[in-house]
C-alpha positions as CSV (number, residue, x, y, z in Angstrom):
1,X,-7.6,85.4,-42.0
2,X,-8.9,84.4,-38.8
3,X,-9.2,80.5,-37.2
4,X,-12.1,80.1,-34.9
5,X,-10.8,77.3,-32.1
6,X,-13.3,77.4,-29.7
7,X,-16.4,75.9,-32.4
8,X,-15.3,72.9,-33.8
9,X,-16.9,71.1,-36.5
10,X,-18.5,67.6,-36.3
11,X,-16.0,66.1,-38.9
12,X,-13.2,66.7,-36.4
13,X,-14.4,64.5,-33.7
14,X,-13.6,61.5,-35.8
15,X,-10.1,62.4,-36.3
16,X,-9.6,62.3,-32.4
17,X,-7.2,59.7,-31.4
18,X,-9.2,57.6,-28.6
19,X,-7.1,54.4,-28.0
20,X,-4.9,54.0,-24.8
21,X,-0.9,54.7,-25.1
22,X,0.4,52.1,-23.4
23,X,4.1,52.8,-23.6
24,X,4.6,54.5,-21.0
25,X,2.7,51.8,-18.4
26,X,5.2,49.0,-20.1
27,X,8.1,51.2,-19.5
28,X,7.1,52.2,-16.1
29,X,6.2,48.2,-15.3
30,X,9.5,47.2,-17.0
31,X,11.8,49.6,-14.6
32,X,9.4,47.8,-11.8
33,X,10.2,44.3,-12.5
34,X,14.0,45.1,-12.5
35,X,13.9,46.9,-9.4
36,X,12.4,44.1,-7.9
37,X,14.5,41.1,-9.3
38,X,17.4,43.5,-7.7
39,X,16.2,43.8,-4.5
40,X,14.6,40.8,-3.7
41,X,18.2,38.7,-3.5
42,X,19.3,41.8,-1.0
43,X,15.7,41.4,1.3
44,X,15.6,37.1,1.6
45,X,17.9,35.9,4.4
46,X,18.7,32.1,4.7
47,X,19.8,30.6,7.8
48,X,23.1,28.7,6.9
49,X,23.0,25.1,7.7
50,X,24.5,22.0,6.9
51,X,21.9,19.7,5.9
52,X,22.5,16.0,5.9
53,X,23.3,13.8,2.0
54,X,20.5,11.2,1.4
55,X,21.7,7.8,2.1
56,X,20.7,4.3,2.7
57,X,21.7,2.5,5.6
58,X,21.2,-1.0,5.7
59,X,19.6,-2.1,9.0
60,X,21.6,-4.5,11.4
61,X,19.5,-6.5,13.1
62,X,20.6,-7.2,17.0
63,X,19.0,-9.2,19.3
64,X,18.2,-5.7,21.2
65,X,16.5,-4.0,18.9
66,X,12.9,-3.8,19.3
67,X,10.5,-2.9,16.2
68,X,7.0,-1.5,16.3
69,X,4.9,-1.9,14.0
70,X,1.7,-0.1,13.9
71,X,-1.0,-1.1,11.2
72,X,-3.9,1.2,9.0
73,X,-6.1,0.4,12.0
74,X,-3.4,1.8,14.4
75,X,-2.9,-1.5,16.2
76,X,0.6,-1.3,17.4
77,X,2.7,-4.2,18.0
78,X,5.8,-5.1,20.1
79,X,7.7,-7.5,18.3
80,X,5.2,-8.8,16.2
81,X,2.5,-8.6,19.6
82,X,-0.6,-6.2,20.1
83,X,-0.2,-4.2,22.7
84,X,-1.8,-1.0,23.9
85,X,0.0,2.0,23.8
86,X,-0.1,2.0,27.8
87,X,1.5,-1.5,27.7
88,X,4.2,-0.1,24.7
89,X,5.7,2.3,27.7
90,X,6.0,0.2,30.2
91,X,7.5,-2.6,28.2
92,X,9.9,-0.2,26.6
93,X,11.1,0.9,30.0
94,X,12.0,-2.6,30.9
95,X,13.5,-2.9,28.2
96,X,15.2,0.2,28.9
97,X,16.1,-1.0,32.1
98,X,17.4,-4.3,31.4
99,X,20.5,-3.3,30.2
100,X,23.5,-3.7,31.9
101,X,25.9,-3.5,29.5
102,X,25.6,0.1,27.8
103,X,23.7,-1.7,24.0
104,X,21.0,0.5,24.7
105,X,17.8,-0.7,22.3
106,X,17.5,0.6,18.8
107,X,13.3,1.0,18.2
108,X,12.7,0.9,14.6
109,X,9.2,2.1,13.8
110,X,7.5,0.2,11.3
111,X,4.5,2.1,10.2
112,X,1.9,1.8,7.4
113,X,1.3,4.2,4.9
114,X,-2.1,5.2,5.5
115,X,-2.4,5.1,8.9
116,X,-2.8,8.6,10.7
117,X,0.3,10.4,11.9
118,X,-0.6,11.1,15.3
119,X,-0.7,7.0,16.0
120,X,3.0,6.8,14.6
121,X,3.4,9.8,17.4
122,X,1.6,8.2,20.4
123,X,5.0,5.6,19.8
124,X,7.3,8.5,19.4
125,X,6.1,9.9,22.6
126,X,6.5,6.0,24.5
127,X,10.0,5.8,23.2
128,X,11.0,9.7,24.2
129,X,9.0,8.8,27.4
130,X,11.3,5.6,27.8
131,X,14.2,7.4,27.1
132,X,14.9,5.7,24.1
133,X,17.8,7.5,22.7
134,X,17.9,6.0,19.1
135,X,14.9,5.9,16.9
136,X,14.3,4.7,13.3
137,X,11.6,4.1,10.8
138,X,11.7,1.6,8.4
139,X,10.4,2.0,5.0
140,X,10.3,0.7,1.6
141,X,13.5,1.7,-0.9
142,X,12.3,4.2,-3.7
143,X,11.7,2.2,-6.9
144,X,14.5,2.8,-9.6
145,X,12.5,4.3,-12.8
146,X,13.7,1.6,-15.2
C-alpha cells in the first residue's frame, strides 16, 4: 500500500483550516499589559510637596488696601478710577512709599472673567514693579449645587 503526499486532491483544499489562531497574540498581549502595569509605578517619579488645603478667607477691608479692577475692555481702575497702566505704577509706588508705619498695602486684583490674561498681568508686573509684597484676586464664591 503506498500514500502518494506530494499530489493532493482538490477535495483536500477545503478541509484546510484558514482562520487566524489568535491565542497566542492574546496571551502574548496579556503578559504585556502586566508587565507594564508593573513597571510603570517603578518608572513615574513625583516630586514630594506639600500643597496648600482650599479655603476661604474672608477679606478685611483696611483703609490701605488698594483694589484694581480691570474690566472685559481691559480698562484698569485704581480705586474705582481709570488709569493707565503707566499711571497704575507710579501711583502704586507712592503708595508704596507713603508708609511709615510698616501696613504695607494689600492690592486685591479685581478682574473680569473674560478679559485676556495678559491685561490681569500688565497689573501683576506694576505691583511686583512696586514692590508690592502681598497680592490677591478677588472672585466670586463657587455656587453650592443645591
Amino acid at each position: 500500500m503506498a500514500l502518494d503526499v506530494q499530489h493532493s486532491l482538490e477535495e483536500d483544499t477545503a478541509d484546510l483550516n484558514t482562520s487566524i489562531n489568535v491565542v497566542p497574540l492574546v496571551d502574548v498581549m496579556l503578559v504585556m499589559l502586566v508587565i507594564f502595569l508593573i513597571t510603570i509605578p517603578v518608572v513615574v517619579q513625583n516630586i514630594p510637596l506639600d500643597l496648600p488645603n482650599q479655603r476661604n478667607i474672608v477679606t478685611e477691608t483696611k483703609p490701605e488696601n488698594i483694589v484694581i479692577a480691570v474690566d472685559r475692555n481691559e480698562q484698569v481702575y485704581f480705586n474705582n478710577m481709570p488709569v493707565d497702566y503707566g499711571q497704575l505704577r507710579d501711583r502704586l509706588i507712592e503708595r508704596q512709599k507713603a508708609v511709615t508705619d510698616g501696613n504695607f498695602p494689600e492690592v486685591h486684583i479685581r478682574a473680569d472673567k473674560s478679559v485676556r490674561f495678559e491685561a490681569v498681568g500688565r497689573v501683576i508686573l506694576a505691583c511686583q514693579q512696586a514692590a508690592i509684597v502681598k497680592v490677591g484676586f478677588i472672585t466670586l464664591p463657587v455656587a453650592s449645587g443645591g
